[in-house]
Structure formats: C-alpha cells, structure tokens
C-alpha positions, 0 to 999 in steps of 0.5 A: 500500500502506497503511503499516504501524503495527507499534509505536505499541501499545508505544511505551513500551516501545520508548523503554526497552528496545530498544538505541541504536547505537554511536558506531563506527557514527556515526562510520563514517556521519559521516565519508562525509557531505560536507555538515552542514546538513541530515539526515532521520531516517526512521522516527525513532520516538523520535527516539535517532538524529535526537538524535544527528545534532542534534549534526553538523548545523545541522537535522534533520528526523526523521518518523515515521507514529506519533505515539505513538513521537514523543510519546516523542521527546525535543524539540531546538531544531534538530530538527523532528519530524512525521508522514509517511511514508517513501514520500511526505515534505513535503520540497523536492527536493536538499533532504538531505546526509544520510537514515538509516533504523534498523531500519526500512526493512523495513516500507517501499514499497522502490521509492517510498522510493528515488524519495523519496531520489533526489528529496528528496536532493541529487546526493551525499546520504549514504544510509544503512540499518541493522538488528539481528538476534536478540541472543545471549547465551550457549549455554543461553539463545540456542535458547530466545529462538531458538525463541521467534522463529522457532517460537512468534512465527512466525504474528504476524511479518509477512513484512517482519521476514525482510528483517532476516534475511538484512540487507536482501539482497532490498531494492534499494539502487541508490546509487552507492559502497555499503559494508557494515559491522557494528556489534556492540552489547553490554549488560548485561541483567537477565532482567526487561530481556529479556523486556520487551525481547521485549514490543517485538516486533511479532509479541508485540504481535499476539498479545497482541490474543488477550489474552494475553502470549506472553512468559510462556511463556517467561519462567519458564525465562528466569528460571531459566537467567539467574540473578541477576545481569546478562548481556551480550547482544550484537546484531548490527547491520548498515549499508548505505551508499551515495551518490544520484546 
C-alpha cells in the first residue's frame, strides 16, 4: 500500500497552528525509557517532538515521507532528519531505546510498522503512540466545529482519521507492559487561530482541490459566537505505551 501524503499541501500551516504536547506527557514517556542514546521520531513532520527528545538523548533520528513538513523542521546538531517511511526505515536492527509516533500512526501499514519496531528496536525499546481528538471549547461553539467534522468534512476524511476516534482501539499494539494515559492540552485561541487551525485538516485540504475553502462556511458564525477576545480550547490527547520484546 502506497503511503499516504495527507499534509505536505499545508505544511505551513501545520508548523503554526496545530498544538505541541505537554511536558506531563514527556515526562510520563521519559521516565519508562531505560536507555538515552538513541530515539526515532516517526512521522516527525516538523520535527516539535524529535526537538524535544534532542534534549534526553545523545541522537535522534526523526523521518518523515514529506519533505515539505521537514523543510519546516527546525535543524539540531544531534538530530538527523530524512525521508522514509514508517513501514520500511534505513535503520540497523536493536538499533532504538526509544520510537514515538504523534498523531500519526493512523495513516500507517499497522502490521509492517510493528515488524519495523520489533526489528529496528532493541529487546526493551520504549514504544510509544499518541493522538488528539476534536478540541472543545465551550457549549455554543463545540456542535458547530462538531458538525463541521463529522457532517460537512465527512466525504474528504479518509477512513484512517476514525482510528483517532475511538484512540487507536482497532490498531494492534502487541508490546509487552502497555499503559494508557491522557494528556489534556489547553490554549488560548483567537477565532482567526481556529479556523486556520481547521485549514490543517486533511479532509479541508481535499476539498479545497474543488477550489474552494470549506472553512468559510463556517467561519462567519465562528466569528460571531467567539467574540473578541481569546478562548481556551482544550484537546484531548491520548498515549499508548508499551515495551518490544
């Protein structure tokens, strides 16, 4: 199966708009990784975890099959950041302490990415998948965005991005010690902030291949019932963690 390039359109507005994840998380992550010499960000994009993780580690190797989203990433000296796909990497066996994947793994071949963990993941290795939901924000906003995805967005949202849905309950995780813990990341937004946060979607991305921006359908009433000022809006982040045997 080809691999699925959903975000290089807007890899822009990716880098700005959507959320990083919270130090809880990384420090609920770090503190079950036994070793600090190697990491693999998978699916890095623009590289906001594979920095974070430059920070723990002697290196990380972070890839990506976009080479517009790692255009966007920033550069360190001990990350090395390259194309690849999840599936198939350039890695030596036993070779990670550590491989994270954020908010990604839903677009993966399941079983050809947990035989690529298994090989290039020493006996131990940390693994460790994460995603977000839709975001809240208050009782008059939330059906309007709700409706958005689930009923405007429906055609042009592949079937991949219901595994967020139910966090990753019908994709294998055959790794010993599994844990499962939530993260909830709170920001304040301007209404302007939201809807180009929406324009990040994949399903907005296919659609605007129609030449239109769907975004504006809803962006009036959004405008409208946000006020002027800034509102918190809260995404449900969801971990999965376990160890490669």
């Amino acid at each position: 199966m080809a691999a699925l390039d959903r975000f290089s359109a807007q890899a822009d507005l990716y880098a700005r708009y959507r959320i990083d994840y919270p130090p809880e998380l990384y420090a609920f992550l770090l503190a079950r990784v036994a070793g600090r010499q190697r990491a693999w960000d998978c699916a890095t994009g623009n590289g906001q975890v594979a920095t974070v993780l430059a920070e723990h580690f002697a290196h990380v190797d972070a890839t990506d099959i976009s080479a517009a989203q790692l255009a966007q990433a920033p550069a360190r000296p001990n990350i090395t950041y390259q194309l690849s796909p999840a599936e198939h990497t350039p890695f030596p066996d036993k070779y990670f302490d550590l491989i994270t994947v954020g908010q990604a793994v839903h677009w993966f071949e399941p079983e050809a990415f947990n035989q690529e963990i298994r090989r290039v993941g020493h006996p131990g290795a940390t693994v460790a998948e994460w995603g977000y939901g839709l975001l809240h924000i208050s009782p008059e906003l939330d059906p309007l965005v709700q409706a958005f995805h689930d009923e405007t967005m429906r055609p042009y949202w592949d079937d991949n991005r219901w595994h967020i849905t139910d966090e990753y309950a019908r994709l294998p995780f055959p790794f010993a010690q599994v844990e499962h813990a939530r993260f909830p990341v709170r920001r304040q937004w301007s209404a302007e902030w939201l809807l180009n946060y929406l324009r990040t979607w994949s399903s907005v991305v296919k659609y605007q291949q129609h030449g239109q921006d769907p975004v504006l359908l809803i962006a009036e009433e959004v405008t409208r019932l946000w006020g002027t000022a800034e509102r918190e809006v809260e995404f449900p982040v969801f971990l999965r963690l376990g160890l490669v045997e």
